[in-house]
Structures are given as C-alpha cells and as structure tokens.
Gaussian input, Z-matrix of N, CA and C with variables (Angstrom, degrees):
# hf/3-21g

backbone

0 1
 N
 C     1     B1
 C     2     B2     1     A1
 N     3     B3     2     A2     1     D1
 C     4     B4     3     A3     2     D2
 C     5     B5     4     A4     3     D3
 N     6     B6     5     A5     4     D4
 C     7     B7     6     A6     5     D5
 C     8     B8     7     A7     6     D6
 N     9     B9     8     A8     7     D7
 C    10    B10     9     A9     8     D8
 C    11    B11    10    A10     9     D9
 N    12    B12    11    A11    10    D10
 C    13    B13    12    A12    11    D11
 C    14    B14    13    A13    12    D12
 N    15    B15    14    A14    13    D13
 C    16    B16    15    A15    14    D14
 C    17    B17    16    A16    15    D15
 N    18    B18    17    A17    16    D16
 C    19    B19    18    A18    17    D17
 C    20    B20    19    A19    18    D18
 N    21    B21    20    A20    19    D19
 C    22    B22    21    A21    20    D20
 C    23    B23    22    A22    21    D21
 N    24    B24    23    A23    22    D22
 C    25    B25    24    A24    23    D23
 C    26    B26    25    A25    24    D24
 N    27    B27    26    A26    25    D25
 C    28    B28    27    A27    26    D26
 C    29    B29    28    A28    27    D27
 N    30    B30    29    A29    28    D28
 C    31    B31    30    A30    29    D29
 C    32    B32    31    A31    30    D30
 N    33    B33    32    A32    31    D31
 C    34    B34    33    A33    32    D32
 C    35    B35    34    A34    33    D33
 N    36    B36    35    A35    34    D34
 C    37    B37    36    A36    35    D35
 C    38    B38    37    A37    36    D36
 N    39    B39    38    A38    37    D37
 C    40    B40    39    A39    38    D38
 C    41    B41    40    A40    39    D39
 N    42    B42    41    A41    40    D40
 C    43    B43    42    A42    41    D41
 C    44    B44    43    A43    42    D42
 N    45    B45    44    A44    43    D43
 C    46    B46    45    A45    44    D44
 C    47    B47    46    A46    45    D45
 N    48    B48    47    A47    46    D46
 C    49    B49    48    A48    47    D47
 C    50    B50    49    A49    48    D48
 N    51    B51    50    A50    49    D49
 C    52    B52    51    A51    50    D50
 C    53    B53    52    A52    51    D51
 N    54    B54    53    A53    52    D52
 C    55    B55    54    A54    53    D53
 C    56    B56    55    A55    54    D54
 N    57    B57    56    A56    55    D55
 C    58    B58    57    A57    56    D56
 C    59    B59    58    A58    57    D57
 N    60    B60    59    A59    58    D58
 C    61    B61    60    A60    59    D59
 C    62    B62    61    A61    60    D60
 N    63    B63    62    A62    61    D61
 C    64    B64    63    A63    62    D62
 C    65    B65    64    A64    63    D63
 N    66    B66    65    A65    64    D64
 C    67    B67    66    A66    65    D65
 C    68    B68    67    A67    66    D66
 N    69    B69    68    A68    67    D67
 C    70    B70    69    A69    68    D68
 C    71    B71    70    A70    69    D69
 N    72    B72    71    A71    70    D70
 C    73    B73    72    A72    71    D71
 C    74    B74    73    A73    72    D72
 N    75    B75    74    A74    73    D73
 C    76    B76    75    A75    74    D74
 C    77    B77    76    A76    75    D75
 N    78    B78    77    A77    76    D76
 C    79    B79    78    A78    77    D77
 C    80    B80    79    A79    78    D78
 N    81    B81    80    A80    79    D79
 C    82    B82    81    A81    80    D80
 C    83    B83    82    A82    81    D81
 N    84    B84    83    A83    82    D82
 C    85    B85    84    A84    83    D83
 C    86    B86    85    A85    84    D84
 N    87    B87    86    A86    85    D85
 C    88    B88    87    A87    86    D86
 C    89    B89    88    A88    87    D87
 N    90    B90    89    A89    88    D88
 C    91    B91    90    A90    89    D89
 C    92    B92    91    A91    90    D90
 N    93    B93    92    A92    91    D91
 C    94    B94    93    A93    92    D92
 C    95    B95    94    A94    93    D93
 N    96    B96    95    A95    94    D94
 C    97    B97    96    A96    95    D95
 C    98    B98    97    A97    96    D96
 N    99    B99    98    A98    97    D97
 C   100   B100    99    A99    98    D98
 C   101   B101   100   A100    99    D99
 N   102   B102   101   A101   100   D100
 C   103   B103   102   A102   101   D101
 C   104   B104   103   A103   102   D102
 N   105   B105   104   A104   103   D103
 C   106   B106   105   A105   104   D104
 C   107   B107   106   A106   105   D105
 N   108   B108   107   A107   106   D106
 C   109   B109   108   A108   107   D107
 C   110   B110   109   A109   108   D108
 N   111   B111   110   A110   109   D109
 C   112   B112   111   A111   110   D110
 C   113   B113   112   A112   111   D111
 N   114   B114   113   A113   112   D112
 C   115   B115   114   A114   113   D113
 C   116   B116   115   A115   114   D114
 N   117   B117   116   A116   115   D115
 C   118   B118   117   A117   116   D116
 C   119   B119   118   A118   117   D117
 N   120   B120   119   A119   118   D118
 C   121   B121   120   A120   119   D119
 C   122   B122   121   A121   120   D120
 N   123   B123   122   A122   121   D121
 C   124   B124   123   A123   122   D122
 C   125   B125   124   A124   123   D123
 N   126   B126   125   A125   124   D124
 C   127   B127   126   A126   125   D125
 C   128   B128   127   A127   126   D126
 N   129   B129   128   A128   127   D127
 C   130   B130   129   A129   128   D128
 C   131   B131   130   A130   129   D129
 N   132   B132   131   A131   130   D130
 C   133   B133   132   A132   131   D131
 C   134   B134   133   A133   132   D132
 N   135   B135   134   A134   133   D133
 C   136   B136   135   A135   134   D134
 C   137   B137   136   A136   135   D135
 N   138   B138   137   A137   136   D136
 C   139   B139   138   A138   137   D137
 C   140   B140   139   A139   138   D138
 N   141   B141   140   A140   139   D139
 C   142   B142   141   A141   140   D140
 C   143   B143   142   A142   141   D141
 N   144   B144   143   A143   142   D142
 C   145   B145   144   A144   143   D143
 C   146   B146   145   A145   144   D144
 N   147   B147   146   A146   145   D145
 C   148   B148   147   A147   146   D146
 C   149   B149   148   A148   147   D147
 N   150   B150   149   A149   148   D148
 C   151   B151   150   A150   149   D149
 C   152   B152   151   A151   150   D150
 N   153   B153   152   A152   151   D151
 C   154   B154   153   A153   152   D152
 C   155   B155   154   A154   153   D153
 N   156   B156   155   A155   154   D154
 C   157   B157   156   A156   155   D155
 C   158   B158   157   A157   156   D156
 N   159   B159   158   A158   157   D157
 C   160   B160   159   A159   158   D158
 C   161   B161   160   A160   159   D159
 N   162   B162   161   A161   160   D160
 C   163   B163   162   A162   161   D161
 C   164   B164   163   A163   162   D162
 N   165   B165   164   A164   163   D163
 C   166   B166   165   A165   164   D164
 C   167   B167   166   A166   165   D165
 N   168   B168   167   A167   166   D166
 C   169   B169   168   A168   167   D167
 C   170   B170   169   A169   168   D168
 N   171   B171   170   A170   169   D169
 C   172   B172   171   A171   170   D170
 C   173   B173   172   A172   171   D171
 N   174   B174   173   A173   172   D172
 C   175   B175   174   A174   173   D173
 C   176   B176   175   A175   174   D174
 N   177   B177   176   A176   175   D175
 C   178   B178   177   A177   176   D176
 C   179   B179   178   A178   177   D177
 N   180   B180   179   A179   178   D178
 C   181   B181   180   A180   179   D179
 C   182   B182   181   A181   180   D180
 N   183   B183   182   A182   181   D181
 C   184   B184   183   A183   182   D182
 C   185   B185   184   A184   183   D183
 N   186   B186   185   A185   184   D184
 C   187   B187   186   A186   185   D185
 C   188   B188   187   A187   186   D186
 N   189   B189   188   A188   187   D187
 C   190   B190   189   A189   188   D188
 C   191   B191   190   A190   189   D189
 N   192   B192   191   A191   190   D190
 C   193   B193   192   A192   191   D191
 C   194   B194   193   A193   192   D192
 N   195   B195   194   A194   193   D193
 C   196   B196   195   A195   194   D194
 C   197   B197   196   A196   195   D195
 N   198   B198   197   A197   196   D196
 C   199   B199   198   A198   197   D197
 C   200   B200   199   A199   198   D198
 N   201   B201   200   A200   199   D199
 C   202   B202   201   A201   200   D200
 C   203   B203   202   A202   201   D201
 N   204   B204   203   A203   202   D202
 C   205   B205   204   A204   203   D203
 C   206   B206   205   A205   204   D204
 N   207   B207   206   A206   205   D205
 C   208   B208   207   A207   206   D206
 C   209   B209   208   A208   207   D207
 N   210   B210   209   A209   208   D208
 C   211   B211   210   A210   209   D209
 C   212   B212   211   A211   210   D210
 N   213   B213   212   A212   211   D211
 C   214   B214   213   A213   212   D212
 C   215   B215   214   A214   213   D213
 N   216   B216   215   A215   214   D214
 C   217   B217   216   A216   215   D215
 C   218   B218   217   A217   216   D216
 N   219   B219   218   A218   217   D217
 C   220   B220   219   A219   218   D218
 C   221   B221   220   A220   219   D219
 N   222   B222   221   A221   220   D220
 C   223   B223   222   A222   221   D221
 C   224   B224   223   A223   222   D222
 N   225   B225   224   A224   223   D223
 C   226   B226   225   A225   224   D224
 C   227   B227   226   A226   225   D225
 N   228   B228   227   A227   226   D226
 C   229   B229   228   A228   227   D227
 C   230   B230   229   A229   228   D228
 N   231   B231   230   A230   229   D229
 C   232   B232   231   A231   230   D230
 C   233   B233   232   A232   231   D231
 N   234   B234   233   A233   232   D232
 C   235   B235   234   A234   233   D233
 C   236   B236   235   A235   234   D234
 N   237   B237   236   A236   235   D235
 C   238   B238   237   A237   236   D236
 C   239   B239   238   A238   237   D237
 N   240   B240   239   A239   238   D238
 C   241   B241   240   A240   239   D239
 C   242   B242   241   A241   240   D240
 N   243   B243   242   A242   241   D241
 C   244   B244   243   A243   242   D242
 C   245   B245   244   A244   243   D243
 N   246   B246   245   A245   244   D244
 C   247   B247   246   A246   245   D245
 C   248   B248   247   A247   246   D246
 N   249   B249   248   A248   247   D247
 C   250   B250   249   A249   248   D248
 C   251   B251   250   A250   249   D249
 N   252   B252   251   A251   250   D250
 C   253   B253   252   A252   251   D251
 C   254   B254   253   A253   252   D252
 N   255   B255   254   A254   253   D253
 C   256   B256   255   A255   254   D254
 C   257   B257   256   A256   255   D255
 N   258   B258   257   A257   256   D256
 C   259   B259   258   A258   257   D257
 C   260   B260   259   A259   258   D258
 N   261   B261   260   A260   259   D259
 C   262   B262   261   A261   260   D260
 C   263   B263   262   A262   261   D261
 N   264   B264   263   A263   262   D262
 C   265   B265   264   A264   263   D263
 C   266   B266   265   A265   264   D264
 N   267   B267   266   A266   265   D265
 C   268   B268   267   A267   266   D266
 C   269   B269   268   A268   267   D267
 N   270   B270   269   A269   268   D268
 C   271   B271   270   A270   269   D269
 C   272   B272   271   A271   270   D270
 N   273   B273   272   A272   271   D271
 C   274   B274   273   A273   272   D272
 C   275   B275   274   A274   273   D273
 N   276   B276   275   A275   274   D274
 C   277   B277   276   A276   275   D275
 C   278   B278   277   A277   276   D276
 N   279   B279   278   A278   277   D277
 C   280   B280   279   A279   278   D278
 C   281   B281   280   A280   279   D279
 N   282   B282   281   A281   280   D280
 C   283   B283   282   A282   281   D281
 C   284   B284   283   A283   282   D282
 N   285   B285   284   A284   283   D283
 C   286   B286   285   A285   284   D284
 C   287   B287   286   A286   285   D285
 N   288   B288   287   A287   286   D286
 C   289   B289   288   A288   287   D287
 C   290   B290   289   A289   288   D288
 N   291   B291   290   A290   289   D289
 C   292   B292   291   A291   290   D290
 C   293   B293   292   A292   291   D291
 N   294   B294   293   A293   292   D292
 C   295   B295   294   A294   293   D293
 C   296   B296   295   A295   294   D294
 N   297   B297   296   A296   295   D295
 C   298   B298   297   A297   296   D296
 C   299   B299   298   A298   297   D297
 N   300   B300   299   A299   298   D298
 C   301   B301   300   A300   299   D299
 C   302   B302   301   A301   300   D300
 N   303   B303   302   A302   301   D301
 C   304   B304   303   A303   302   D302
 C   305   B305   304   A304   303   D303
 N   306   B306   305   A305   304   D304
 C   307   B307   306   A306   305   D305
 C   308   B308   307   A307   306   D306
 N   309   B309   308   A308   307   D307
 C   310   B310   309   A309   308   D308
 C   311   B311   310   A310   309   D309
 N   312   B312   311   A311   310   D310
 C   313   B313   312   A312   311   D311
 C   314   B314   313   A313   312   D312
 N   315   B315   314   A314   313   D313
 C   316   B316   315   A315   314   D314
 C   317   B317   316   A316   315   D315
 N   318   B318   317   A317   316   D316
 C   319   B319   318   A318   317   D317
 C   320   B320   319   A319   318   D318
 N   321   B321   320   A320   319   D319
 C   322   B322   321   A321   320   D320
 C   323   B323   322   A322   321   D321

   B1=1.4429
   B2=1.5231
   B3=0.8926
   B4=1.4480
   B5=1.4417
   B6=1.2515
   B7=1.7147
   B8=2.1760
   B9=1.4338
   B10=1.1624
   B11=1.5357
   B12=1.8098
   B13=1.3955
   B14=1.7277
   B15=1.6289
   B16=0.5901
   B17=1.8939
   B18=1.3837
   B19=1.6215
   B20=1.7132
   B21=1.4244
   B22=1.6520
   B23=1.4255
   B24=1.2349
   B25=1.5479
   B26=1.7761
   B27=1.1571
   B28=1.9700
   B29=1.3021
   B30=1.5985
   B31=1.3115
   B32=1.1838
   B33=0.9398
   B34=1.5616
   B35=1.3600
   B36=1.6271
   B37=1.1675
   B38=1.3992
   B39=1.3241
   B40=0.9919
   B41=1.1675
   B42=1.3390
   B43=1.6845
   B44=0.7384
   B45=1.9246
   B46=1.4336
   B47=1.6107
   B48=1.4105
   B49=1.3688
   B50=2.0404
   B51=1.1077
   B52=1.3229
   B53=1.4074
   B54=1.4170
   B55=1.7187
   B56=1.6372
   B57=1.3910
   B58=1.5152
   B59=1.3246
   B60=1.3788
   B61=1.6698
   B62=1.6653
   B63=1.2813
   B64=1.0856
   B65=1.6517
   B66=1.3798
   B67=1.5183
   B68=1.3017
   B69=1.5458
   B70=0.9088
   B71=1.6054
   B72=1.7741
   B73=1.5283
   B74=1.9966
   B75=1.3810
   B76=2.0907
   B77=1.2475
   B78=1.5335
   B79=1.4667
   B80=1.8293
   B81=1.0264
   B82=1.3241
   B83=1.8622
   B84=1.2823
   B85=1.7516
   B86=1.2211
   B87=1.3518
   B88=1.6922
   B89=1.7472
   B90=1.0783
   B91=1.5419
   B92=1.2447
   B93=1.3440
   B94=1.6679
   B95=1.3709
   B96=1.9781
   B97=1.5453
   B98=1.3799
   B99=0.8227
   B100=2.0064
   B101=0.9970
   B102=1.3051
   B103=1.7106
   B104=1.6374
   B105=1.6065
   B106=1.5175
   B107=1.1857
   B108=1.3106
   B109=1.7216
   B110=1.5889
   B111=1.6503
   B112=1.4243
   B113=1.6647
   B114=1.4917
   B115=1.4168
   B116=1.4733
   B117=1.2938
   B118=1.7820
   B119=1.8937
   B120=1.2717
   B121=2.0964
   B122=1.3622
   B123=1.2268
   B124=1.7730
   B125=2.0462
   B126=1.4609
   B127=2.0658
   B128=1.3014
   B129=1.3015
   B130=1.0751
   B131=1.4518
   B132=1.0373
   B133=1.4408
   B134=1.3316
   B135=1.0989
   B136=1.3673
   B137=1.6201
   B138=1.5840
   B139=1.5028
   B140=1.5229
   B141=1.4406
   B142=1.3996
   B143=1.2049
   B144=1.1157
   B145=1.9229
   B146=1.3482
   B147=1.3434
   B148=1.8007
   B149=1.9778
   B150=1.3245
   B151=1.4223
   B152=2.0862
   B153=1.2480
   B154=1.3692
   B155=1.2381
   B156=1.3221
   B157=1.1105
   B158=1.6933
   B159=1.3660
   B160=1.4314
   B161=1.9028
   B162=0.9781
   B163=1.3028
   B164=1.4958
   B165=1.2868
   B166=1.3170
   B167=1.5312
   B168=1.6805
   B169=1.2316
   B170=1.5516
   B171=1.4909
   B172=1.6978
   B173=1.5448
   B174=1.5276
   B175=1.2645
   B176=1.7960
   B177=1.4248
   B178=1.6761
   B179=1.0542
   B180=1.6092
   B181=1.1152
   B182=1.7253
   B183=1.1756
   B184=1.6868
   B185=1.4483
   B186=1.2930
   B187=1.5443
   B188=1.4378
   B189=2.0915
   B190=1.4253
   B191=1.6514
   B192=1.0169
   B193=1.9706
   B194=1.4392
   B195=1.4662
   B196=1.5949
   B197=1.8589
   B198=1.6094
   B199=1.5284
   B200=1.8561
   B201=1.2413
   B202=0.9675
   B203=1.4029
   B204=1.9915
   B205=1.0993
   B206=1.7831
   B207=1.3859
   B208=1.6777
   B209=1.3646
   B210=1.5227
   B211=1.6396
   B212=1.8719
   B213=1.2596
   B214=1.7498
   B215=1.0607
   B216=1.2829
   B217=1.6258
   B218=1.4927
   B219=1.3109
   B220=1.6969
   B221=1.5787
   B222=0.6496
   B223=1.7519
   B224=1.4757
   B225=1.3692
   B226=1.7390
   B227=1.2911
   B228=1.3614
   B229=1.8835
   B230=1.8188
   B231=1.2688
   B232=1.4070
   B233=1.9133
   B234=1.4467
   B235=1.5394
   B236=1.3945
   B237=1.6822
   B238=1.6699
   B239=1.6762
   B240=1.4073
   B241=1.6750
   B242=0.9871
   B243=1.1648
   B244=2.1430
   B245=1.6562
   B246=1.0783
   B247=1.3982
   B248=1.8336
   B249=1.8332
   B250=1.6950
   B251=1.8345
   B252=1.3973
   B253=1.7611
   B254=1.3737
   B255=1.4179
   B256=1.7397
   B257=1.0575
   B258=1.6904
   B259=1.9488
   B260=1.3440
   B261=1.7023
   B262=1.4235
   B263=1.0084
   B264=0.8907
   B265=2.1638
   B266=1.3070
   B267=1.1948
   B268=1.6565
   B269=1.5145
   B270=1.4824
   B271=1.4800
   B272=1.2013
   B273=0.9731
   B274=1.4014
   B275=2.1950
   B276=1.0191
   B277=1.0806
   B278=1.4398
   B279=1.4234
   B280=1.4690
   B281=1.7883
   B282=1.7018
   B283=1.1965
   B284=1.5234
   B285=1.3566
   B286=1.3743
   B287=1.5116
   B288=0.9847
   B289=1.5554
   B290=1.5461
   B291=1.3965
   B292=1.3326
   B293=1.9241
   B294=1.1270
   B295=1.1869
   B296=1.4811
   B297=1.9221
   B298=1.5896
   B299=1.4056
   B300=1.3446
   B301=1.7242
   B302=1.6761
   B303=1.2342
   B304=1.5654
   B305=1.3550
   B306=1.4182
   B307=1.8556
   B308=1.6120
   B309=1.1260
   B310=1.3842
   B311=1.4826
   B312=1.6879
   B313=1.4443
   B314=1.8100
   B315=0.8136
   B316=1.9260
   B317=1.2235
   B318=1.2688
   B319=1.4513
   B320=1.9672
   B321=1.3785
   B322=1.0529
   B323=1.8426
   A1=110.23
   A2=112.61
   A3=136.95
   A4=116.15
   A5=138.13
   A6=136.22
   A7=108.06
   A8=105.12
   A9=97.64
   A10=129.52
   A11=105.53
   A12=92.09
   A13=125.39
   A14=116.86
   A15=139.47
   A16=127.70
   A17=97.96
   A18=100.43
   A19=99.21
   A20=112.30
   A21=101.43
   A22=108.06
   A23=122.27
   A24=122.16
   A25=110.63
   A26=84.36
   A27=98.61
   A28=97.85
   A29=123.30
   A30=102.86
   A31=138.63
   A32=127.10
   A33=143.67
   A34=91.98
   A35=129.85
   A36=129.76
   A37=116.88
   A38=146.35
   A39=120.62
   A40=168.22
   A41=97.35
   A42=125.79
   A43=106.21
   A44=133.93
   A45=135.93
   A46=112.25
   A47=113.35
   A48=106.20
   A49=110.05
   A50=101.14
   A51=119.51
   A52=106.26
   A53=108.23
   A54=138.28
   A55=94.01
   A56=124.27
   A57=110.24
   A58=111.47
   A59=127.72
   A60=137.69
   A61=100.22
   A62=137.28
   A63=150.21
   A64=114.21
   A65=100.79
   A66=117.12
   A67=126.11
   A68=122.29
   A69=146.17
   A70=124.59
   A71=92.19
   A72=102.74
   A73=97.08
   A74=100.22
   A75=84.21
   A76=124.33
   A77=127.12
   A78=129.62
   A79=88.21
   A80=115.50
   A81=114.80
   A82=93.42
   A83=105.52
   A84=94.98
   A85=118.77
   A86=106.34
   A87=116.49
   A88=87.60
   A89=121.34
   A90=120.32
   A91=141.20
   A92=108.21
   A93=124.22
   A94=134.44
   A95=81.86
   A96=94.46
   A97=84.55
   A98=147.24
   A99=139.34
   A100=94.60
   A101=155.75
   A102=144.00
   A103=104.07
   A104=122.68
   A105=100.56
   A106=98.10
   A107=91.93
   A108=98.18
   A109=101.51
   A110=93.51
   A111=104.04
   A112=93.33
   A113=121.68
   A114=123.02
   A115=112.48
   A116=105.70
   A117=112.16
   A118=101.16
   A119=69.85
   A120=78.41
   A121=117.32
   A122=113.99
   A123=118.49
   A124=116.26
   A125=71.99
   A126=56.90
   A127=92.22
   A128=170.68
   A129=140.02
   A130=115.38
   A131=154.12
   A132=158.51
   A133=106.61
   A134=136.92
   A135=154.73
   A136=109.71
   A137=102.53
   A138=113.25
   A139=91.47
   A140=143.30
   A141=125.05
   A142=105.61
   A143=143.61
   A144=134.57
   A145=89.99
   A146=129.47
   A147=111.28
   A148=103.95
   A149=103.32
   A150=103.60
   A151=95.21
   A152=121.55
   A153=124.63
   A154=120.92
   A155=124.19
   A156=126.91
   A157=115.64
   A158=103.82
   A159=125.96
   A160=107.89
   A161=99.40
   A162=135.69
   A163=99.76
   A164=134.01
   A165=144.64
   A166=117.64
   A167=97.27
   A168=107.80
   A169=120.46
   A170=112.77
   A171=118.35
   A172=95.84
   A173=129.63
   A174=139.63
   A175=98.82
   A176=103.29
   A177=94.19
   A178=120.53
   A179=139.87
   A180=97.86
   A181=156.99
   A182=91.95
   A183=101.37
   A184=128.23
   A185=107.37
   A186=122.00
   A187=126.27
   A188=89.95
   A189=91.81
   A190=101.40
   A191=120.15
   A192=107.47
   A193=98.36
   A194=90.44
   A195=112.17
   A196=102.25
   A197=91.50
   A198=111.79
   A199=126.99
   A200=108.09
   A201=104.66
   A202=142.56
   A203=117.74
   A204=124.31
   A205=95.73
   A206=101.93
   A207=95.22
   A208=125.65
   A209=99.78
   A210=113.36
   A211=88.60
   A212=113.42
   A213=112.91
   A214=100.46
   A215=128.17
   A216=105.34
   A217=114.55
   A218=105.38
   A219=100.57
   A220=94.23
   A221=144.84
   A222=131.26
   A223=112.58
   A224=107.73
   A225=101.36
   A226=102.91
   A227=114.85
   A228=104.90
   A229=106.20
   A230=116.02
   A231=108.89
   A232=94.10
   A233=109.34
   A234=119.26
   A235=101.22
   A236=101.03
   A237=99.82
   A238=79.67
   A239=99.09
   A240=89.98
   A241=128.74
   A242=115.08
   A243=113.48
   A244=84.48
   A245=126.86
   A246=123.55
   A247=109.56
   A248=100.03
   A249=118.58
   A250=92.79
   A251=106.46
   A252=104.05
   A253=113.03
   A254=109.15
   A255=102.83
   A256=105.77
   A257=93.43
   A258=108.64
   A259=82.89
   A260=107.50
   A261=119.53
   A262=117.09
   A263=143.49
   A264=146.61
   A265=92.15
   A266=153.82
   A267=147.09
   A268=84.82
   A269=139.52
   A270=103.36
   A271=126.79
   A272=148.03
   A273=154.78
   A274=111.45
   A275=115.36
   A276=109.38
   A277=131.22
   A278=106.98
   A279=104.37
   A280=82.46
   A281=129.57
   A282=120.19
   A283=76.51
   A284=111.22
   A285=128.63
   A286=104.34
   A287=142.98
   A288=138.80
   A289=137.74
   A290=98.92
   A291=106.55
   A292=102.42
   A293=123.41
   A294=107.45
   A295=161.38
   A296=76.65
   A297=102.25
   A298=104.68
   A299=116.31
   A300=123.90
   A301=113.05
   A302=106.59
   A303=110.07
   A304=137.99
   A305=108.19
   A306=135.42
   A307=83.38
   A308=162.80
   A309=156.32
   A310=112.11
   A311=104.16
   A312=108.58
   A313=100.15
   A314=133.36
   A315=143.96
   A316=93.94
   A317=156.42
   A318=145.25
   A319=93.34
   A320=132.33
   A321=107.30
   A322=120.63
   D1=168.68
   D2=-176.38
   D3=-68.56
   D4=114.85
   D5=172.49
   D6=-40.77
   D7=-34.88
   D8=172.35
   D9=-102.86
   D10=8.79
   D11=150.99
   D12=-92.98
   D13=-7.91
   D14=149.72
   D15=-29.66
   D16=-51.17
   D17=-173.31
   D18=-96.44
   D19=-20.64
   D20=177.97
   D21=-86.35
   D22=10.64
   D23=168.38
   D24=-90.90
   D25=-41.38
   D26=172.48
   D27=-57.54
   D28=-78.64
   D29=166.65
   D30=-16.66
   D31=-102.17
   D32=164.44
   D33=-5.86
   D34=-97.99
   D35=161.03
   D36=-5.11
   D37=-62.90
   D38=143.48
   D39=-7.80
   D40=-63.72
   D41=171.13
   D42=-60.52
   D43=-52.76
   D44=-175.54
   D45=-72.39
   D46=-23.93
   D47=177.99
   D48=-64.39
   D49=-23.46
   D50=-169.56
   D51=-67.20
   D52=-77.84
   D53=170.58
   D54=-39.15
   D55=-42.80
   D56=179.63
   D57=-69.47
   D58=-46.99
   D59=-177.67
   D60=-62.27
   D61=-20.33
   D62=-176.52
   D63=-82.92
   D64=-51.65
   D65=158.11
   D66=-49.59
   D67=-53.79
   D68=166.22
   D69=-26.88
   D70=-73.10
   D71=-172.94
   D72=-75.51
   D73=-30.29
   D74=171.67
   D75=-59.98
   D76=-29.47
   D77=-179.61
   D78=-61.49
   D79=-54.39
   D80=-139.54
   D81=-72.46
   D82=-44.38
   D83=158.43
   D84=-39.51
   D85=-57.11
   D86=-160.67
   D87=-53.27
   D88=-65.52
   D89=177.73
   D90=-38.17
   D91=-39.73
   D92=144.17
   D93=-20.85
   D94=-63.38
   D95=-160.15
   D96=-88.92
   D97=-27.60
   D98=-179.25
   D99=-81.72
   D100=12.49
   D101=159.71
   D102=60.66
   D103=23.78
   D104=176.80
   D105=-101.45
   D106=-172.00
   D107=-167.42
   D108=-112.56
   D109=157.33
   D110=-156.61
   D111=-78.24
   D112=162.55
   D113=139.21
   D114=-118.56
   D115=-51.51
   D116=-170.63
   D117=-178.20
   D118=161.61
   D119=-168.28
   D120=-82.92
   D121=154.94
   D122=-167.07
   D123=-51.07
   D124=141.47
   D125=-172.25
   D126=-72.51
   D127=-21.59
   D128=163.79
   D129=-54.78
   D130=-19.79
   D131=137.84
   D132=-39.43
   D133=-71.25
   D134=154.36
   D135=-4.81
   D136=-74.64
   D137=-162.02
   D138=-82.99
   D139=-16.66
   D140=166.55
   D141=-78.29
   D142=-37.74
   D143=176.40
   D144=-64.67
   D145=-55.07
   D146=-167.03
   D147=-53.65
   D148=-53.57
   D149=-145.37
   D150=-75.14
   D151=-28.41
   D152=147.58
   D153=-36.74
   D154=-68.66
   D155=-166.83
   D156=-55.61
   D157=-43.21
   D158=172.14
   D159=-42.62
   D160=-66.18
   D161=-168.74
   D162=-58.75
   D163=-46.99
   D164=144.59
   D165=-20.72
   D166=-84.07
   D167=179.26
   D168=-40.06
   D169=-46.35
   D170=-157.42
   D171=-72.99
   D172=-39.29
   D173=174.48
   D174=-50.57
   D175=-79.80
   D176=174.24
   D177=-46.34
   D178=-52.72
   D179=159.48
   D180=-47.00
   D181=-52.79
   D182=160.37
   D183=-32.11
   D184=-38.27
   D185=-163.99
   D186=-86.39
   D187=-20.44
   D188=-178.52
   D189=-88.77
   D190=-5.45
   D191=-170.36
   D192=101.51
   D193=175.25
   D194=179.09
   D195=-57.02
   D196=150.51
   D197=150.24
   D198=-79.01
   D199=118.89
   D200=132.28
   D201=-69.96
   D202=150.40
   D203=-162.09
   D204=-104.61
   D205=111.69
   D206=169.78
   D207=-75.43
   D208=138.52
   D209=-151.91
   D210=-130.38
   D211=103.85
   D212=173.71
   D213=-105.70
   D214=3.85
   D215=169.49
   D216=-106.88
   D217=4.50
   D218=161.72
   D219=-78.16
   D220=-7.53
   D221=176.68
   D222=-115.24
   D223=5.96
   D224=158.84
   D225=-144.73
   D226=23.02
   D227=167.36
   D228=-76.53
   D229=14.38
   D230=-163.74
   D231=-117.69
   D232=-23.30
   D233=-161.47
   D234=-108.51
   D235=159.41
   D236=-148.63
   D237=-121.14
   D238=168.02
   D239=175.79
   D240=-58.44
   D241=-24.96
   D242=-172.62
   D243=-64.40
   D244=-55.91
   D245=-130.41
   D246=-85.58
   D247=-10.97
   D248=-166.74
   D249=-116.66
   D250=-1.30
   D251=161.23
   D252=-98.80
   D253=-32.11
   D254=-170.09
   D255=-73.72
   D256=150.22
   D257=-176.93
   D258=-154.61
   D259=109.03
   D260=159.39
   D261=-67.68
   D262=-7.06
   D263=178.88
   D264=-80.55
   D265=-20.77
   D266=-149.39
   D267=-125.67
   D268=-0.60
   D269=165.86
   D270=-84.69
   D271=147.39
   D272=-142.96
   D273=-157.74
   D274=98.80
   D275=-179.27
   D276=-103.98
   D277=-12.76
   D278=-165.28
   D279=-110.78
   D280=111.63
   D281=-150.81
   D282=-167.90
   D283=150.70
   D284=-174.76
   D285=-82.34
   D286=2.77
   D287=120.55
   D288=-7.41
   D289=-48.10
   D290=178.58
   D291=-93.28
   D292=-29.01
   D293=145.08
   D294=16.29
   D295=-93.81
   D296=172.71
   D297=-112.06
   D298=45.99
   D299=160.56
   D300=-109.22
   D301=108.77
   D302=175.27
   D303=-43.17
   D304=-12.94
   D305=-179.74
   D306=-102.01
   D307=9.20
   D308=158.19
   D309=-61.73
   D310=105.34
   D311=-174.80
   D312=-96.79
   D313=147.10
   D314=172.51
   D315=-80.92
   D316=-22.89
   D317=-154.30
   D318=-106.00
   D319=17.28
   D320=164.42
   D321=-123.30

C-alpha cells in the first residue's frame, strides 16, 4: 500500500478514537441527568474505541518504516566483564563503612 493510505487510516483512526471518548463522556451525562446508575458503556461505544484504536496503531505502524532488529552485543562483543559492570556514577566514598571499620583512623 501506499505511505498515504497509510496516514489517512491513522487519521480516520483517530477521529473515531475521539468521536468514541466523545461518546463516552455523553452516555455518562445522559446517565447523570436520568439518575440511573452506571454499569459500563454501550458496546457500540466499546467496539468503536477498540476497532479505532486498532486502526490507529496499524497506521502508526505503517508510517513509521521498517524495524530494526536490536543487536546489544555488537556493542559489547568487544567489552569484557569488568569493563560492561563498571558504573562510575555508583561510586560513593565518603559512606558509613569506613565508620564501622576497626583500622579507621579520625586523623584523616
């Protein structure tokens, strides 16, 4: 298919996701003002947010292009463990450790 039938499905998809959230909060007026009590919203409300939403997604997908396949070991087939564990942000030295160490002199 076409890149631009692609984005008028997102659209569309859209619009109905909208018109459903629109639907939505009117039942729930309509419910208000009739004093009944809620249970859950019409499955036709329902199956237009599902079948929107759907319809959304397949457009976004489409629209963005191919996937790439993530590959992390091309970026650590070269690094050895010491070097793919260390994280200098996590050292911490001045830590109540030295404290409760019996070789702990106060004069430094």
């Amino acid at each position: 298919m076409n890149s631009a039938v692609y984005k008028v499905l997102f659209v569309l998809g859209l619009i109905a996701l909208i018109h459903g959230g629109y639907s939505a909060a009117q039942y729930r007026r309509f419910i208000r003002i009739t004093e009944q009590e809620y249970s859950s919203l019409p499955m036709d409300v329902f199956v237009q947010w599902l079948v929107s939403l759907i319809l959304t997604m397949y457009g976004v997908v489409h629209i963005a292009g191919e996937f790439r396949e993530i590959r992390a070991n091309i970026q650590l087939e070269n690094k050895t463990w010491e070097t793919a564990g260390n994280r200098p942000s996590f050292y911490i030295f001045s830590h109540r450790g030295r404290n409760l160490s019996p070789n702990y002199n106060t004069s430094d």
